[in-house]
PQR file with spaces between the fields and no chain letter, atoms N, CA, C, O and H, PARSE charges and radii, in Angstrom:
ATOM       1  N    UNK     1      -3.293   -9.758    1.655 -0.4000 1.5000
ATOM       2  CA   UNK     1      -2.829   -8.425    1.294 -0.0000 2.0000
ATOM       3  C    UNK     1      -2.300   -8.420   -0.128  0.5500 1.7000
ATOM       4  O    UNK     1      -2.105   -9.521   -0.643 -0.5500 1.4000
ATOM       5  N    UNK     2      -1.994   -7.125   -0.957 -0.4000 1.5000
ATOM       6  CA   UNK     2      -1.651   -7.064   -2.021 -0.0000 2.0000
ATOM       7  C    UNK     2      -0.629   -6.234   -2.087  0.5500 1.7000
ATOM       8  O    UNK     2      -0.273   -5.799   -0.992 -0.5500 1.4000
ATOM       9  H    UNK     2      -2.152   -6.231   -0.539  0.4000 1.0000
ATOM      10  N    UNK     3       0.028   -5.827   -3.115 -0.4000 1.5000
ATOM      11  CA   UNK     3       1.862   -4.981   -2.869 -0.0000 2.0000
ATOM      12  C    UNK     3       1.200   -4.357   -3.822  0.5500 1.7000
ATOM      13  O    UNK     3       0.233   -4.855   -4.399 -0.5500 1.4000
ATOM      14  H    UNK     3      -0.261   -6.180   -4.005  0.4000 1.0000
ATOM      15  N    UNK     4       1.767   -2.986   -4.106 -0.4000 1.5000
ATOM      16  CA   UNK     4       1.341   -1.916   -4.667 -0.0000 2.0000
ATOM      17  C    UNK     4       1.551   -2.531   -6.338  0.5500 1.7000
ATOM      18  O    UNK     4       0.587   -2.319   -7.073 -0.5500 1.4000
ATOM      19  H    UNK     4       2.552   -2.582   -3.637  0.4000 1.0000
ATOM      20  N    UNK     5       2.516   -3.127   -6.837 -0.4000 1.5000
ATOM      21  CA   UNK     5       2.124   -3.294   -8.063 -0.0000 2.0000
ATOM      22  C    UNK     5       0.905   -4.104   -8.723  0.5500 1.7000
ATOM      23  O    UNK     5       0.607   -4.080   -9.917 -0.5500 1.4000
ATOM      24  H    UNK     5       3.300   -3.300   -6.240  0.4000 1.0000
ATOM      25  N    UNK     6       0.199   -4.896   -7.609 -0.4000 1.5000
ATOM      26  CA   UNK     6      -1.453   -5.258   -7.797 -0.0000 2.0000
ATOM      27  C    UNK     6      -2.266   -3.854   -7.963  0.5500 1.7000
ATOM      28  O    UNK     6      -3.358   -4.144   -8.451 -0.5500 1.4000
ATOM      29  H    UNK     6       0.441   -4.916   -6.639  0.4000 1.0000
ATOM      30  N    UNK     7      -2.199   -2.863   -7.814 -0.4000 1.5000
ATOM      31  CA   UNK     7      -3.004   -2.049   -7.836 -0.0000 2.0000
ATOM      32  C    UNK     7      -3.144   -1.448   -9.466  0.5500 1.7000
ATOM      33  O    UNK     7      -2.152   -1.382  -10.192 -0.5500 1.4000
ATOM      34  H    UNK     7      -1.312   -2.626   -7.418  0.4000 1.0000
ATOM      35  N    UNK     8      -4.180   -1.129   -9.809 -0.4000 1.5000
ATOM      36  CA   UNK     8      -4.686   -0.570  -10.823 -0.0000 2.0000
ATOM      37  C    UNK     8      -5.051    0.668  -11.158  0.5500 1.7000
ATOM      38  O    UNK     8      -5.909    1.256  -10.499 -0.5500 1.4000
ATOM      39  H    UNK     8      -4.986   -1.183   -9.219  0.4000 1.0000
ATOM      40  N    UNK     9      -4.430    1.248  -12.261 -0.4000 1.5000
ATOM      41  CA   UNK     9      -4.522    2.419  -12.473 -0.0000 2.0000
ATOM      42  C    UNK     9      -5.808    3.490  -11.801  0.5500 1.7000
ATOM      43  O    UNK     9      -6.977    3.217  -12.071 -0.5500 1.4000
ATOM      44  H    UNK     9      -3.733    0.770  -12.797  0.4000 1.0000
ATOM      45  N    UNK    10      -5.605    4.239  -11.258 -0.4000 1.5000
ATOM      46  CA   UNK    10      -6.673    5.144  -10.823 -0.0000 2.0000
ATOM      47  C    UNK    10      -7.484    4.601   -9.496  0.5500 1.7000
ATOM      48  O    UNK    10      -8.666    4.915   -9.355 -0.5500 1.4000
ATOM      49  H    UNK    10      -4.654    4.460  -11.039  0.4000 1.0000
ATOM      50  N    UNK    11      -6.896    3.881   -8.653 -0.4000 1.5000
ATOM      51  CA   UNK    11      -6.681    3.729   -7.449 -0.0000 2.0000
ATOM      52  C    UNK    11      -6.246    4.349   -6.399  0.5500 1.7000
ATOM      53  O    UNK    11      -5.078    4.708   -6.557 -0.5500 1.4000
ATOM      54  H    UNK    11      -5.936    3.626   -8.768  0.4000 1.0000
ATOM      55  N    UNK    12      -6.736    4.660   -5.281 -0.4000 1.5000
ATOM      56  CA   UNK    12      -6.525    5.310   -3.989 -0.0000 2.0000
ATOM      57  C    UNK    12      -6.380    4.229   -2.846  0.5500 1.7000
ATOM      58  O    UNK    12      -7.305    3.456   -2.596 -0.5500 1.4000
ATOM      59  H    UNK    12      -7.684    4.369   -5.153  0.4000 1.0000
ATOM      60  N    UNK    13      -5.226    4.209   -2.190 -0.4000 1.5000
ATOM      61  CA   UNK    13      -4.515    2.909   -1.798 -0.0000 2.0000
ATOM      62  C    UNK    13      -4.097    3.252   -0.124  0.5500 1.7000
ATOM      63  O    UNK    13      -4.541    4.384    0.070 -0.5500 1.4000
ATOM      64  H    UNK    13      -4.474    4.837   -2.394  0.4000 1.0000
ATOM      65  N    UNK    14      -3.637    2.907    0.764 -0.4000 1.5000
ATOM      66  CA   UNK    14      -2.772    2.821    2.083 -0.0000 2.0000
ATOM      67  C    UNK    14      -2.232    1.991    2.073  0.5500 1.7000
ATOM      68  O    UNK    14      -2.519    0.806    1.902 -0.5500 1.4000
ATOM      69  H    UNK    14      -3.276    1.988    0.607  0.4000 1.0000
ATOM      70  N    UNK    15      -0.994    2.713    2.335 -0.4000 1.5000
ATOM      71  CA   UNK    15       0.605    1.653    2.678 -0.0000 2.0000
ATOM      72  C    UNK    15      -0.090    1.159    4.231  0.5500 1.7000
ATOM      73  O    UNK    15      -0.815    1.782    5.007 -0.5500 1.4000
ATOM      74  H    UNK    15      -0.760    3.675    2.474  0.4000 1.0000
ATOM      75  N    UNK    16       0.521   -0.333    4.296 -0.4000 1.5000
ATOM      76  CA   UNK    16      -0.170   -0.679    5.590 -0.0000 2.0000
ATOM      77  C    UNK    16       1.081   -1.081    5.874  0.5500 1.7000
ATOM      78  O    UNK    16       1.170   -0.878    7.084 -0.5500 1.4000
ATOM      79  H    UNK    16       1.110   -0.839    3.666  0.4000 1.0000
ATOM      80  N    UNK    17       2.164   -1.554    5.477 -0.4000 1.5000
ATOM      81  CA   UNK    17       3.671   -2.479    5.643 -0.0000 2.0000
ATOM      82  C    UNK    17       4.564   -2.226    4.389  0.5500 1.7000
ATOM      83  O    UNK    17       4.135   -2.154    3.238 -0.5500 1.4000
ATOM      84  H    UNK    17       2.091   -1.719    4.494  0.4000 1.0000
ATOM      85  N    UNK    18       5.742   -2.113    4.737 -0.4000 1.5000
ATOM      86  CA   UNK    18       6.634   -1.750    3.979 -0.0000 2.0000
ATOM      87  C    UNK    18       8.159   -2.463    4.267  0.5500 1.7000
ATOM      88  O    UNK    18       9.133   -2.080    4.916 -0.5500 1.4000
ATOM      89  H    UNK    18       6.090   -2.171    5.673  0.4000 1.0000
ATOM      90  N    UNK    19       7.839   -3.886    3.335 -0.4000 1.5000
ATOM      91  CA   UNK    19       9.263   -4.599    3.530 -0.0000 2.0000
ATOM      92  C    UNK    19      10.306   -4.554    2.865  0.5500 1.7000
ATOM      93  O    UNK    19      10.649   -3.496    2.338 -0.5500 1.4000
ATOM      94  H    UNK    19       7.048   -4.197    2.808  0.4000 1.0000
ATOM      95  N    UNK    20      11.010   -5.653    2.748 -0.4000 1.5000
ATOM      96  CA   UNK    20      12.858   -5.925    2.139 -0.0000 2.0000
ATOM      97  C    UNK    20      13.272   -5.175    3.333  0.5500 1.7000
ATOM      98  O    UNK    20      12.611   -4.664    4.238 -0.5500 1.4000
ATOM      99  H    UNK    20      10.731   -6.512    3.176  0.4000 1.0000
ATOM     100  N    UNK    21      14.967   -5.259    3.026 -0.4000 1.5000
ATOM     101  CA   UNK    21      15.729   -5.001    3.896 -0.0000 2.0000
ATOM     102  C    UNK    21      16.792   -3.879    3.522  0.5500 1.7000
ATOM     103  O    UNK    21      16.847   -3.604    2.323 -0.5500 1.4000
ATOM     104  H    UNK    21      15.504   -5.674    2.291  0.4000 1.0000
ATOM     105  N    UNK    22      17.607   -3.222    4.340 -0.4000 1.5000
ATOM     106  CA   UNK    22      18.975   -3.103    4.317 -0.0000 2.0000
ATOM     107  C    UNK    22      18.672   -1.354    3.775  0.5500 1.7000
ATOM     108  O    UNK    22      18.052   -0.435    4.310 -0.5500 1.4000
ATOM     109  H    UNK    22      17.563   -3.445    5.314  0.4000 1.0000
ATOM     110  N    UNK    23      19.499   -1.466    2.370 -0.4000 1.5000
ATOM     111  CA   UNK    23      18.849    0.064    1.785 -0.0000 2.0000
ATOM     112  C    UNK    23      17.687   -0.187    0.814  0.5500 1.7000
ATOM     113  O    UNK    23      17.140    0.753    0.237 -0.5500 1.4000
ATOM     114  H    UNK    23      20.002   -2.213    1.935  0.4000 1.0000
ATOM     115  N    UNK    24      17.493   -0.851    0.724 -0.4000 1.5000
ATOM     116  CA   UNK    24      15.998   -0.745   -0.528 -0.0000 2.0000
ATOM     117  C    UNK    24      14.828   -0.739    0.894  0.5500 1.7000
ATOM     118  O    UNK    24      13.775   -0.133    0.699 -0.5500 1.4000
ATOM     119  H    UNK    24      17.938   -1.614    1.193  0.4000 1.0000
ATOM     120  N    UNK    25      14.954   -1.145    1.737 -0.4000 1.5000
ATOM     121  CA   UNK    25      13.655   -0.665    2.678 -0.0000 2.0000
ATOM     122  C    UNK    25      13.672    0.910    3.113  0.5500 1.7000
ATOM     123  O    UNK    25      12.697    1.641    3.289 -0.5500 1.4000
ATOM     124  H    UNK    25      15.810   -1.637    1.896  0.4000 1.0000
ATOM     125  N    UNK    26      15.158    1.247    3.245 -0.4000 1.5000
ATOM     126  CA   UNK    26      15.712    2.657    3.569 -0.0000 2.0000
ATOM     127  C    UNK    26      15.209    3.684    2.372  0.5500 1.7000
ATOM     128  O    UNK    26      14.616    4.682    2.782 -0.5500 1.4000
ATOM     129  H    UNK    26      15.950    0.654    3.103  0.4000 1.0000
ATOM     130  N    UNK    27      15.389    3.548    0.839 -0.4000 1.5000
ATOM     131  CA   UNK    27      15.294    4.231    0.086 -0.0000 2.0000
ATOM     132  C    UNK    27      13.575    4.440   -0.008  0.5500 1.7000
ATOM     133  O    UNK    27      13.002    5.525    0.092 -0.5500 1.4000
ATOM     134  H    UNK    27      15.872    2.738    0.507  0.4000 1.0000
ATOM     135  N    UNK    28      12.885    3.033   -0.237 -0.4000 1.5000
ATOM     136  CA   UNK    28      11.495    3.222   -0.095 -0.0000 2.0000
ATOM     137  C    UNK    28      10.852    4.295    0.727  0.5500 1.7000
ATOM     138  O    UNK    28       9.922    5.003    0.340 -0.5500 1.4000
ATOM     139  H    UNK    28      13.350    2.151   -0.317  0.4000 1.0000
ATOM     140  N    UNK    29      11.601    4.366    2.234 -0.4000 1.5000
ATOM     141  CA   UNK    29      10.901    4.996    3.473 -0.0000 2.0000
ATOM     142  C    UNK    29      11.219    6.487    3.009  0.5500 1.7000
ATOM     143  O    UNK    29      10.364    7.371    2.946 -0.5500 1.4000
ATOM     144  H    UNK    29      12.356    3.791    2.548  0.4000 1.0000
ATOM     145  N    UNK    30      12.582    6.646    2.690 -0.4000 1.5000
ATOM     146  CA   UNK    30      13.004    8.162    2.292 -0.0000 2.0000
ATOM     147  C    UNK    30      12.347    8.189    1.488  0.5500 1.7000
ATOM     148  O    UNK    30      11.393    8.165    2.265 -0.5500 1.4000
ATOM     149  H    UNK    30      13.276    5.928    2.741  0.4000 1.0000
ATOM     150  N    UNK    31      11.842    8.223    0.466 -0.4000 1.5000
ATOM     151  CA   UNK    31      10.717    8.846   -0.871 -0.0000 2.0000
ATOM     152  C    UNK    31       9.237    8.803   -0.139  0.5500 1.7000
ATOM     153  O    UNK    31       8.220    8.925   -0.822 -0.5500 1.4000
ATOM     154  H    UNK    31      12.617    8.242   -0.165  0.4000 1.0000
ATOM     155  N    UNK    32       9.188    8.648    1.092 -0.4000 1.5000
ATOM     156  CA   UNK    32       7.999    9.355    1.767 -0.0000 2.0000
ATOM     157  C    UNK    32       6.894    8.359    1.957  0.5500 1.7000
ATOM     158  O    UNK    32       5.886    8.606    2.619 -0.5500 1.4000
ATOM     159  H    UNK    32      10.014    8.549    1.646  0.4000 1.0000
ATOM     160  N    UNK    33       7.160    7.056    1.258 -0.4000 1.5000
ATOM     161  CA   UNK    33       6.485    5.814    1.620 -0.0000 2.0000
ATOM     162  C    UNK    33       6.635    4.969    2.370  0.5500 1.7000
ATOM     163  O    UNK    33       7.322    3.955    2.249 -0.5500 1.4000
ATOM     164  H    UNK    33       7.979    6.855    0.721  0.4000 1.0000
ATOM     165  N    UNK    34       5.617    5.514    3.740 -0.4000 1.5000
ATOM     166  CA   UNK    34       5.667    4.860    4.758 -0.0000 2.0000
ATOM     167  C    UNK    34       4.200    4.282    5.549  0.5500 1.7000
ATOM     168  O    UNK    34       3.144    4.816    5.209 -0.5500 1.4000
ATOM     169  H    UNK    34       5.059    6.337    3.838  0.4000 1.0000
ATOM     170  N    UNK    35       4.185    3.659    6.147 -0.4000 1.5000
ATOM     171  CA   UNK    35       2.943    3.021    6.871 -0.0000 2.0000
ATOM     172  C    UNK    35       2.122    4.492    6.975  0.5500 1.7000
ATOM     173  O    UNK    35       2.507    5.615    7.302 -0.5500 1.4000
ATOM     174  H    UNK    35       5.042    3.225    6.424  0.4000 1.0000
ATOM     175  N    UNK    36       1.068    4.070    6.630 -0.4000 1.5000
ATOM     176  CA   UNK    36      -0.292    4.752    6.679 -0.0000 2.0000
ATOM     177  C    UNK    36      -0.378    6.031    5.753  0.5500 1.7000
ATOM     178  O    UNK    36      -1.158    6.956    5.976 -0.5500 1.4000
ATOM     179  H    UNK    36       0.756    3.158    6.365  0.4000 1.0000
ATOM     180  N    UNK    37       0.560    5.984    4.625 -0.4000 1.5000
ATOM     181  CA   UNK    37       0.868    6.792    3.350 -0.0000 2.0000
ATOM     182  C    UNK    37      -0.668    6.658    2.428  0.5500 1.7000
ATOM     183  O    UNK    37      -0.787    5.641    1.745 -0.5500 1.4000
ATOM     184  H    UNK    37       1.194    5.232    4.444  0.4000 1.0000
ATOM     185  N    UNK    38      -1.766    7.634    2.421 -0.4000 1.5000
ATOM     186  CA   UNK    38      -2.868    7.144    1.237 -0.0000 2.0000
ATOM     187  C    UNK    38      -1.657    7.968   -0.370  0.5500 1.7000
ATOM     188  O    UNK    38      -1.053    9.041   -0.379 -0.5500 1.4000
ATOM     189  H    UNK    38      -1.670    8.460    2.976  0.4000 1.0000
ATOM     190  N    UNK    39      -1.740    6.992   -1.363 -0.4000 1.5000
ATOM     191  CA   UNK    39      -1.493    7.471   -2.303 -0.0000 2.0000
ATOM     192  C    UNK    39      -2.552    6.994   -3.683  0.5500 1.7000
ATOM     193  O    UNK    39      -3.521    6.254   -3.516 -0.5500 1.4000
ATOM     194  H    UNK    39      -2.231    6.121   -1.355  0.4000 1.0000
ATOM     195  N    UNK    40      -2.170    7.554   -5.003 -0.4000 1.5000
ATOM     196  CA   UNK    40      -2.986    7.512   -5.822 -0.0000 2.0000
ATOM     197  C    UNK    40      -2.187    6.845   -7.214  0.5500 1.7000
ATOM     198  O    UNK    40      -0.989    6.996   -7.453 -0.5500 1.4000
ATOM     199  H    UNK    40      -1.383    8.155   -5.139  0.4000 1.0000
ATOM     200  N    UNK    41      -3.040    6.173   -7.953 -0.4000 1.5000
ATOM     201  CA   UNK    41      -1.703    5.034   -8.951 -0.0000 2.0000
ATOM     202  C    UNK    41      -2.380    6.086   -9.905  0.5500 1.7000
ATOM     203  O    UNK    41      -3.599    6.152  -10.068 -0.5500 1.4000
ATOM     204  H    UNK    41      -4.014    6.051   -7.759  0.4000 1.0000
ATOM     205  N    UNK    42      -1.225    7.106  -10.671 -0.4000 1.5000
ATOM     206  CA   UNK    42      -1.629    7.831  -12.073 -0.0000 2.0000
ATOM     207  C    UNK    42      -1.879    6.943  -12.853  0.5500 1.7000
ATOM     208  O    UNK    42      -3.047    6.599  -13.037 -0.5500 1.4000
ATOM     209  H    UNK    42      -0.235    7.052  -10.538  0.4000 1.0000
ATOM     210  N    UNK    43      -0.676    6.263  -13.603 -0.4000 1.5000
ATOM     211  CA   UNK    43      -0.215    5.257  -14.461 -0.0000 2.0000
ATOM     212  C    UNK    43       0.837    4.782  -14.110  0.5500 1.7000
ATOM     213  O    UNK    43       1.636    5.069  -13.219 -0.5500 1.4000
ATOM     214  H    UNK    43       0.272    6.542  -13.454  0.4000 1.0000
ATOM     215  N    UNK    44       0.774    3.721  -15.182 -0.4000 1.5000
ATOM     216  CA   UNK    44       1.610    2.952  -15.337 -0.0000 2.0000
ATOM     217  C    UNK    44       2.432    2.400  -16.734  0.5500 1.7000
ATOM     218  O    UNK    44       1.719    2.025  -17.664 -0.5500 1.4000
ATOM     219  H    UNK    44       0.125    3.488  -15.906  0.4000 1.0000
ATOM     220  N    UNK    45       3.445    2.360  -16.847 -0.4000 1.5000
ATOM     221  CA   UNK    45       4.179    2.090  -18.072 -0.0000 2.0000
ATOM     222  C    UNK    45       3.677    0.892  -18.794  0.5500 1.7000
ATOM     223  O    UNK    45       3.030   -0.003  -18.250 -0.5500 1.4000
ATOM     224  H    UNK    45       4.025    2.665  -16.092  0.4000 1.0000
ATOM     225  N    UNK    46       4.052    0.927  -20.204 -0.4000 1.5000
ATOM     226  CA   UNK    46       3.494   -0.204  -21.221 -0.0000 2.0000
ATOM     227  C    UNK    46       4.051   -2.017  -20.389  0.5500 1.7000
ATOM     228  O    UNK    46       3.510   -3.115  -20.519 -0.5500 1.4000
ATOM     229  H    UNK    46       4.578    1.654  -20.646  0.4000 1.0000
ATOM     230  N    UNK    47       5.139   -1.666  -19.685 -0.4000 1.5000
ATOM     231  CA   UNK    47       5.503   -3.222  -19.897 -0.0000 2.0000
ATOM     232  C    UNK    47       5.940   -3.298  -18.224  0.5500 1.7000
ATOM     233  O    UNK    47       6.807   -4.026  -17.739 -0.5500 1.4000
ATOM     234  H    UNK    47       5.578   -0.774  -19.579  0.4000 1.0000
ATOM     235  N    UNK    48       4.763   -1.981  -17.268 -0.4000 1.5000
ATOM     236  CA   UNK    48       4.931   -2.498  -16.428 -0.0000 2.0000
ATOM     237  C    UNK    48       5.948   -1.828  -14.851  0.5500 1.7000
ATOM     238  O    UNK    48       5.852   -2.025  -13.640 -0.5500 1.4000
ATOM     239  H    UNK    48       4.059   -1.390  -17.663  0.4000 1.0000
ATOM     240  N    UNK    49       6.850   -1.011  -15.715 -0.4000 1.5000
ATOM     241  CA   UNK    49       7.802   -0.812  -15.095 -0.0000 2.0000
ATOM     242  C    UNK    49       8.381    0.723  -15.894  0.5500 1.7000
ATOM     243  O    UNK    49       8.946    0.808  -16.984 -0.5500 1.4000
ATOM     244  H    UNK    49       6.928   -0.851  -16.699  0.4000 1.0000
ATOM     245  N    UNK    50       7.997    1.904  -14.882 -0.4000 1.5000
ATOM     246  CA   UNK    50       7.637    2.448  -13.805 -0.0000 2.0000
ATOM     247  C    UNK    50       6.665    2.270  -13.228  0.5500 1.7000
ATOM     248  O    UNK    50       5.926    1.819  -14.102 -0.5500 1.4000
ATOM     249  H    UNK    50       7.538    1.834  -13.996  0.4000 1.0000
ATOM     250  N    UNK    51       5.965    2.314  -12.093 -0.4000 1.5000
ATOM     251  CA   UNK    51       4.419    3.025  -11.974 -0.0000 2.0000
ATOM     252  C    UNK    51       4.562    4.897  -11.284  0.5500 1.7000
ATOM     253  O    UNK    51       5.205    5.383  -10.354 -0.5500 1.4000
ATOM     254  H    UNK    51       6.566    2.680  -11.382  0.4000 1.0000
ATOM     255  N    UNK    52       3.993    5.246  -11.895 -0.4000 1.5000
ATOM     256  CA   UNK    52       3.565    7.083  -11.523 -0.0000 2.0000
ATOM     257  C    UNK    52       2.280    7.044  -10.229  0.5500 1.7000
ATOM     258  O    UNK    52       1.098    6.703  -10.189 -0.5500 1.4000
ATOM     259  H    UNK    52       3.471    4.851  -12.651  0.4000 1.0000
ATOM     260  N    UNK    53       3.083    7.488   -9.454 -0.4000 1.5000
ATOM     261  CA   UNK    53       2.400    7.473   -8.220 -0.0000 2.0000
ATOM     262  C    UNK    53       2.169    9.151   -7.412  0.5500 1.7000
ATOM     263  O    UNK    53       3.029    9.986   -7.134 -0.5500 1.4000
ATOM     264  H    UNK    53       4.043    7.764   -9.487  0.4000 1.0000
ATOM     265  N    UNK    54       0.824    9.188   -7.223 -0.4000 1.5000
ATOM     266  CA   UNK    54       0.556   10.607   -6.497 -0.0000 2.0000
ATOM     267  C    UNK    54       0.514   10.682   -5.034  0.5500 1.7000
ATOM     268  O    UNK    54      -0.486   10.197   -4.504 -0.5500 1.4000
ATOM     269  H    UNK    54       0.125    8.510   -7.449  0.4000 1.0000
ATOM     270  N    UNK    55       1.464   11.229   -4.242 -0.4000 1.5000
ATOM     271  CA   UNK    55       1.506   11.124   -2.864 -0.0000 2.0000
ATOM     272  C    UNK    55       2.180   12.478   -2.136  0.5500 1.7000
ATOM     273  O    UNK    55       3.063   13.216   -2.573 -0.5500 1.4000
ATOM     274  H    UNK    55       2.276   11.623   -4.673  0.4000 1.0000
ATOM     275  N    UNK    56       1.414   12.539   -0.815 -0.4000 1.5000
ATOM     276  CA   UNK    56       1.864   13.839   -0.028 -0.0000 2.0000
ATOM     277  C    UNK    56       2.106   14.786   -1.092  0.5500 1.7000
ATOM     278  O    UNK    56       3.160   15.418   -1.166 -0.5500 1.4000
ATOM     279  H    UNK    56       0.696   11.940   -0.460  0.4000 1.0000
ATOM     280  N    UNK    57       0.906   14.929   -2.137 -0.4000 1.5000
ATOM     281  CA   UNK    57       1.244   16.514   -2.879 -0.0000 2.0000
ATOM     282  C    UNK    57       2.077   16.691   -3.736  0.5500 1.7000
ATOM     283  O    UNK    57       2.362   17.802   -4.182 -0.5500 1.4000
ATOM     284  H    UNK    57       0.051   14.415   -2.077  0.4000 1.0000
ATOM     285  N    UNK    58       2.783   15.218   -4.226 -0.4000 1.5000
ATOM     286  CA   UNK    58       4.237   15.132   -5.372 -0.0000 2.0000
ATOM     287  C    UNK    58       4.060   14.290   -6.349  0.5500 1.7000
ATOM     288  O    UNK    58       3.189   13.503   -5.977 -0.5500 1.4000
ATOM     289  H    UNK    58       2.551   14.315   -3.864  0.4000 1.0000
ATOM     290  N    UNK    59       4.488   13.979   -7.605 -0.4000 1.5000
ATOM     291  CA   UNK    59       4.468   12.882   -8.308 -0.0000 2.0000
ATOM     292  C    UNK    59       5.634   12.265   -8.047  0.5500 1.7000
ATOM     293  O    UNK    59       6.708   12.759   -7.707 -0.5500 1.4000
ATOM     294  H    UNK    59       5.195   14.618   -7.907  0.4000 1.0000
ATOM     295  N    UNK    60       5.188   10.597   -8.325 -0.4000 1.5000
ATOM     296  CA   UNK    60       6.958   10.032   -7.478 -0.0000 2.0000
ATOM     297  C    UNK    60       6.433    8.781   -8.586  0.5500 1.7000
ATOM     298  O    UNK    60       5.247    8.511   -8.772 -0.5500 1.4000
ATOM     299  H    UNK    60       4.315   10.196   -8.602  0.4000 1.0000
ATOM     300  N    UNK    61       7.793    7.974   -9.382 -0.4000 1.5000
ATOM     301  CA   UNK    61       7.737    6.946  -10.216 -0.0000 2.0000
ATOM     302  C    UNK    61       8.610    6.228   -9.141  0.5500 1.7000
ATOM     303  O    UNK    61       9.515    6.820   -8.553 -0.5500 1.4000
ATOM     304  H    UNK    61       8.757    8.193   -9.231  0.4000 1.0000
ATOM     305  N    UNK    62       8.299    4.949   -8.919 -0.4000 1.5000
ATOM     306  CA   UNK    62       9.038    3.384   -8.535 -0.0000 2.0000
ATOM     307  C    UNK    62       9.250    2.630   -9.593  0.5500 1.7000
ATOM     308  O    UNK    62       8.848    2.670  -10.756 -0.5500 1.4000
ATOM     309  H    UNK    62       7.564    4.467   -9.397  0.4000 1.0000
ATOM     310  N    UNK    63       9.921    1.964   -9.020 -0.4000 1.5000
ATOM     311  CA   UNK    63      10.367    0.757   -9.687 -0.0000 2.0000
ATOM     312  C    UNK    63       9.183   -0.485   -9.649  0.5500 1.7000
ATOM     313  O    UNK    63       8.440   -0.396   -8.671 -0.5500 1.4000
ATOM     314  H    UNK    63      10.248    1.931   -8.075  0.4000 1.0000
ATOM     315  N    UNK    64       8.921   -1.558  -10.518 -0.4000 1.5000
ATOM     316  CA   UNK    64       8.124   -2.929   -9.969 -0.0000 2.0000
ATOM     317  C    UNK    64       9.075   -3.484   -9.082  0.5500 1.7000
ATOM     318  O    UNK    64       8.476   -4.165   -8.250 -0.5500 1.4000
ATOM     319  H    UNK    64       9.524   -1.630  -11.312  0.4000 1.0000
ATOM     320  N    UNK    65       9.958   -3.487   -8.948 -0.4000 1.5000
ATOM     321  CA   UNK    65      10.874   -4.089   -7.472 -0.0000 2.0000
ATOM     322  C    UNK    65      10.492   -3.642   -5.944  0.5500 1.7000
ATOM     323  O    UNK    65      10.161   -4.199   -4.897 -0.5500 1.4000
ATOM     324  H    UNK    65      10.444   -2.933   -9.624  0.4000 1.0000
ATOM     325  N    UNK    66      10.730   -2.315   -6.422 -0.4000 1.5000
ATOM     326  CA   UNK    66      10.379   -1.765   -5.170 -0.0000 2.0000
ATOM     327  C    UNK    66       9.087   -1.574   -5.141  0.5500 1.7000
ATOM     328  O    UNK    66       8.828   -1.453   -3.944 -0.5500 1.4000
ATOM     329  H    UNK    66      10.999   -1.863   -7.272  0.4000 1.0000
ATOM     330  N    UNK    67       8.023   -1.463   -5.801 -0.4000 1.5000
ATOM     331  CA   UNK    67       6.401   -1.499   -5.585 -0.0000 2.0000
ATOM     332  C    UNK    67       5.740   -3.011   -5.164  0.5500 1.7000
ATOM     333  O    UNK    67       4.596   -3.175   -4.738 -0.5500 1.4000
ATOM     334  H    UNK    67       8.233   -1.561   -6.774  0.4000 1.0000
ATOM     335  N    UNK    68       6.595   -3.903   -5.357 -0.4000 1.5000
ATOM     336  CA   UNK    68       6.538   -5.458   -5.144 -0.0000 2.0000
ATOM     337  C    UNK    68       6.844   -5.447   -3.349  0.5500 1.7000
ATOM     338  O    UNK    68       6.552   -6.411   -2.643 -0.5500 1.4000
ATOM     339  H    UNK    68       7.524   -3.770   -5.703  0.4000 1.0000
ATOM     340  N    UNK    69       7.341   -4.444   -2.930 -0.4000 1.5000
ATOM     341  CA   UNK    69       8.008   -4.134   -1.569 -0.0000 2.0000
ATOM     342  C    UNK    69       7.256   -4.030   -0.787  0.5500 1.7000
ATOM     343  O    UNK    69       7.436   -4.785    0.169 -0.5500 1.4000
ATOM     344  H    UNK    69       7.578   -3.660   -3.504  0.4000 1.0000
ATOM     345  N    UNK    70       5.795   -2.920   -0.690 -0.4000 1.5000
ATOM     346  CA   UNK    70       4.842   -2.152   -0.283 -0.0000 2.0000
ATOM     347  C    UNK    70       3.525   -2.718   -0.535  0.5500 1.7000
ATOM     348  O    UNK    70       3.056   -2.699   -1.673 -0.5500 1.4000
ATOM     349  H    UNK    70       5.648   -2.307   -1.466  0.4000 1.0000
ATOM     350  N    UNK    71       2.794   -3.302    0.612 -0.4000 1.5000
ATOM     351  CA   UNK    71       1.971   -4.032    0.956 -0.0000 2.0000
ATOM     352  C    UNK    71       0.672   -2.598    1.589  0.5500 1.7000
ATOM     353  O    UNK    71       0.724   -2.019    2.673 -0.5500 1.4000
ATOM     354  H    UNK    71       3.174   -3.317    1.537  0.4000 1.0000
ATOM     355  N    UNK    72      -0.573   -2.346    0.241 -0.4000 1.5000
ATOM     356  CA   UNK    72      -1.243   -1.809    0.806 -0.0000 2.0000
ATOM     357  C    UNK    72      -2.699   -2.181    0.565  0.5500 1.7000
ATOM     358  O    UNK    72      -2.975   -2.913   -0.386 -0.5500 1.4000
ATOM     359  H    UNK    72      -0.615   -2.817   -0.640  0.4000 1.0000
ATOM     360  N    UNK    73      -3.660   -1.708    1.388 -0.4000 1.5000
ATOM     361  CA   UNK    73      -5.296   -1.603    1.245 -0.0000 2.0000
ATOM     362  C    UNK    73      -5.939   -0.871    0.769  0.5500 1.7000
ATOM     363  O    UNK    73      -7.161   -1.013    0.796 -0.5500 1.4000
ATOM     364  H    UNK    73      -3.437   -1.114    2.161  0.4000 1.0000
């Protein structure tokens, strides 16, 4: 498997698993990324960190921490 920051710009993806613990698994799930989520990678920042992500109809930026979190296909 690969975590969402393997993915490459202009990609169409499914969250298949969504780990860490405590509140960073909590905050992930609240911003609407959850198992069986298809989303779309806009871009991504020069050095990496944000990535711009298109999902359920919104634009949403992560962190590489938390995109390192989210294991999709």
């Amino acid at each position: 498997m690969r975590t969402l920051n393997q993915v490459n710009v202009g990609e169409t993806v499914t969250i298949t698993k969504v780990n860490g613990k405590g509140p960073l698994k909590r905050r992930i799930m609240d911003m609407g990324l959850t198992k069986g989520t298809e989303l779309f990678v806009r871009k991504v920042a020069p050095l990496g960190d944000p990535i711009e992500l298109h999902v359920r109809g919104f634009e949403l930026s992560v962190r590489k921490l938390e995109a390192e979190q989210i294991e999709v296909e």
